[in-house]
BAFI-3210 file (N, C-alpha, C; in Angstrom, 3 decimals, decimal comma, padded with zeros to 6 digits):
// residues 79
n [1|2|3|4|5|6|7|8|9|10|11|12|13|14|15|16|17|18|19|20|21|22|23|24|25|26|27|28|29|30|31|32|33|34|35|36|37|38|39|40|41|42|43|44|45|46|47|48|49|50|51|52|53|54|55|56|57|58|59|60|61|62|63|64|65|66|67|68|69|70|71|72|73|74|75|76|77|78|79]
n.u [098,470|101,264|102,167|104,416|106,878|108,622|111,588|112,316|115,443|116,319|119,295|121,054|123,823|126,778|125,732|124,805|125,460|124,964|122,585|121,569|123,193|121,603|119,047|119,043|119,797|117,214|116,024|113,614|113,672|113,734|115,477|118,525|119,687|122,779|122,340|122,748|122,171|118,857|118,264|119,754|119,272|118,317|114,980|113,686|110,507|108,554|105,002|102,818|100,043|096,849|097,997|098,716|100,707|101,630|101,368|103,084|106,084|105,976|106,008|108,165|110,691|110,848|112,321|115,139|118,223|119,618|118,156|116,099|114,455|111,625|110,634|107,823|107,267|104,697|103,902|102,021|100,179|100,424|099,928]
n.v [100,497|098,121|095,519|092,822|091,454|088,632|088,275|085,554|085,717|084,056|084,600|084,795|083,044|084,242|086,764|087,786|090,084|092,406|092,253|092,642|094,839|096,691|096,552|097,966|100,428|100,579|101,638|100,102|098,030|096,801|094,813|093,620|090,812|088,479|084,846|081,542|078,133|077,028|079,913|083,107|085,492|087,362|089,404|091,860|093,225|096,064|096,305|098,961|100,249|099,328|098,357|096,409|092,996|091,190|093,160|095,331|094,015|093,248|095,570|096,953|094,983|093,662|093,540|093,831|093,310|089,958|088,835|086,546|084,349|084,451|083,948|084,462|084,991|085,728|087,273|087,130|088,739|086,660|086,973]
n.w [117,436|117,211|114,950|115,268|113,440|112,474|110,078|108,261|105,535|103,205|101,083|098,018|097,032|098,623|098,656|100,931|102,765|100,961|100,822|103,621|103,829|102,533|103,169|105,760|105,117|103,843|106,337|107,529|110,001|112,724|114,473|113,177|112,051|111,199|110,015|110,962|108,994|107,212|106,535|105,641|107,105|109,729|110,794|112,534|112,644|112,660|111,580|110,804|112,723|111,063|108,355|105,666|106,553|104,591|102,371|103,505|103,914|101,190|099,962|100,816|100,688|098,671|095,439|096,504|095,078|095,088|097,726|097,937|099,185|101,515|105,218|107,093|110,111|112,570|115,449|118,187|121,422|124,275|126,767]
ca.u [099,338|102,000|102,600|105,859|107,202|110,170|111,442|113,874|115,718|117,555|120,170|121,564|125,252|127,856|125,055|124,207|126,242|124,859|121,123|121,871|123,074|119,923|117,931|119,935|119,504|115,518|114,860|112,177|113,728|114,233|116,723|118,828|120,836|122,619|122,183|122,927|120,819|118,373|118,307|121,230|119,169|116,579|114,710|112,399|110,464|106,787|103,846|102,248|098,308|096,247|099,019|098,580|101,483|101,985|101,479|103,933|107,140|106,391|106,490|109,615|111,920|110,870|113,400|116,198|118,947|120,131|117,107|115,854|113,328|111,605|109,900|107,863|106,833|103,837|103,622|100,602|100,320|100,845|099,344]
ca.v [099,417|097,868|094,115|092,532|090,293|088,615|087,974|085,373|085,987|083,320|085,100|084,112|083,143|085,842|088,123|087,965|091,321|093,891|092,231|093,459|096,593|097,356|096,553|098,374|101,452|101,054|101,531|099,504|097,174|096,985|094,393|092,683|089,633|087,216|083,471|080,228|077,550|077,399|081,276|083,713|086,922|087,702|090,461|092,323|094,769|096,600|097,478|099,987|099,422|099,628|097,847|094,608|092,845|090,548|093,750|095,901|093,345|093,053|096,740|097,381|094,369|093,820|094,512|093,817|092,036|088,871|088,224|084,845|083,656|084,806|082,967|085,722|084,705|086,819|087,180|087,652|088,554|085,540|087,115]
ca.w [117,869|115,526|114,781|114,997|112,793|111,856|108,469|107,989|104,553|102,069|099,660|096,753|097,344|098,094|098,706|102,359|103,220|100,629|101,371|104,722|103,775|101,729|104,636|106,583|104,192|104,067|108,002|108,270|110,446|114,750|114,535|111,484|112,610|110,033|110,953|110,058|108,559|106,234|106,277|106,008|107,990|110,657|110,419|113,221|112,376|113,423|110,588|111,779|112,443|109,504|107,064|105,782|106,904|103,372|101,559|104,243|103,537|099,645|099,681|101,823|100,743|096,934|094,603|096,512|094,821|096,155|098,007|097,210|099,671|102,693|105,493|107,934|111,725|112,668|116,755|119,084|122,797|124,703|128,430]
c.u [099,991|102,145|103,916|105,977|108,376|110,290|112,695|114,178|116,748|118,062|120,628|123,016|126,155|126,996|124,641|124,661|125,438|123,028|120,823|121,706|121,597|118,805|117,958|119,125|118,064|115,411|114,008|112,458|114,156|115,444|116,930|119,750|121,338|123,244|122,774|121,791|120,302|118,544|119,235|120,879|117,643|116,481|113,890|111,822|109,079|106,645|103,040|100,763|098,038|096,582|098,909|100,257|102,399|102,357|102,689|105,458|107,514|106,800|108,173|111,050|111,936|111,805|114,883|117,215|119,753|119,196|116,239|115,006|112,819|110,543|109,538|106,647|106,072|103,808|102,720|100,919|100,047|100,133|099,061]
c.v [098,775|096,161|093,512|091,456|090,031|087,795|087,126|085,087|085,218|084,090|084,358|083,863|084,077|087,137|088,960|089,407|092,517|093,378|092,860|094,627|097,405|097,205|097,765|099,924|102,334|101,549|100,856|098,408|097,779|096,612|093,604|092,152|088,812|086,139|082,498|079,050|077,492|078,809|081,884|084,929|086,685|088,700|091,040|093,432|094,779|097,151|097,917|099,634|099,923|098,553|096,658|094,165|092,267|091,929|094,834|095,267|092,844|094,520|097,069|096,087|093,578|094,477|094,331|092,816|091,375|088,313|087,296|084,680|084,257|084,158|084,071|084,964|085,791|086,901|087,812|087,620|087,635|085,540|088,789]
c.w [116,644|115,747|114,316|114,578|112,403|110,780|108,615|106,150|103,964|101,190|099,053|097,204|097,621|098,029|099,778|102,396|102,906|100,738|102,888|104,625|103,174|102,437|105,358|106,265|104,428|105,685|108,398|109,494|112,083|115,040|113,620|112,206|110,906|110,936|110,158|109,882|107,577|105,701|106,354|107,272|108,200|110,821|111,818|112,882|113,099|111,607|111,543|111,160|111,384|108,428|107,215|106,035|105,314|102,335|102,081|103,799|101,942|099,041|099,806|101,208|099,169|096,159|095,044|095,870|095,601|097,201|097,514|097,793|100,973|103,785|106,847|108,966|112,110|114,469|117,308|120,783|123,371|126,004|128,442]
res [x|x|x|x|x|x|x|x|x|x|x|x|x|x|x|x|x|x|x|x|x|x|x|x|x|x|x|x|x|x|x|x|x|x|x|x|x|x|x|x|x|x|x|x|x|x|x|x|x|x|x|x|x|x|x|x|x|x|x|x|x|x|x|x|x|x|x|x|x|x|x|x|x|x|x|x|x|x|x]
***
């Protein structure tokens, strides 16, 4: 079973687009929105069981430039 989480992602000015694209690029994601707000982009994705989730999103979105901050919503079954 996989755990879904969503990432929302602050860029650096003038960067939103190619942080996207480099998302985009990796695959790891379900769905990539960009927002307004504190954050420029929402992220959904699944780690797959096993994977720590902290260590799953430092892997996968480390490194990118223009990525500035990230604030990640963990969700549990509800019913």
């Amino acid at each position: 079973m996989t755990t879904c989480v969503f990432v929302q992602i602050r860029c650096t000015p003038g960067t939103t687009y190619s942080v996207a694209e480099e998302i985009a690029l990796r695959e790891i994601h379900s769905e990539l929105y960009s927002t307004s707000g504190d954050y420029d982009l929402l992220v959904k994705l699944y780690v797959p069981e096993g994977q720590d989730v902290g260590h799953f999103i430092n892997e996968h979105m480390s490194g990118i430039k223009g990525l500035e901050r990230t604030l990640t919503t963990l969700t549990f079954k509800a019913f």
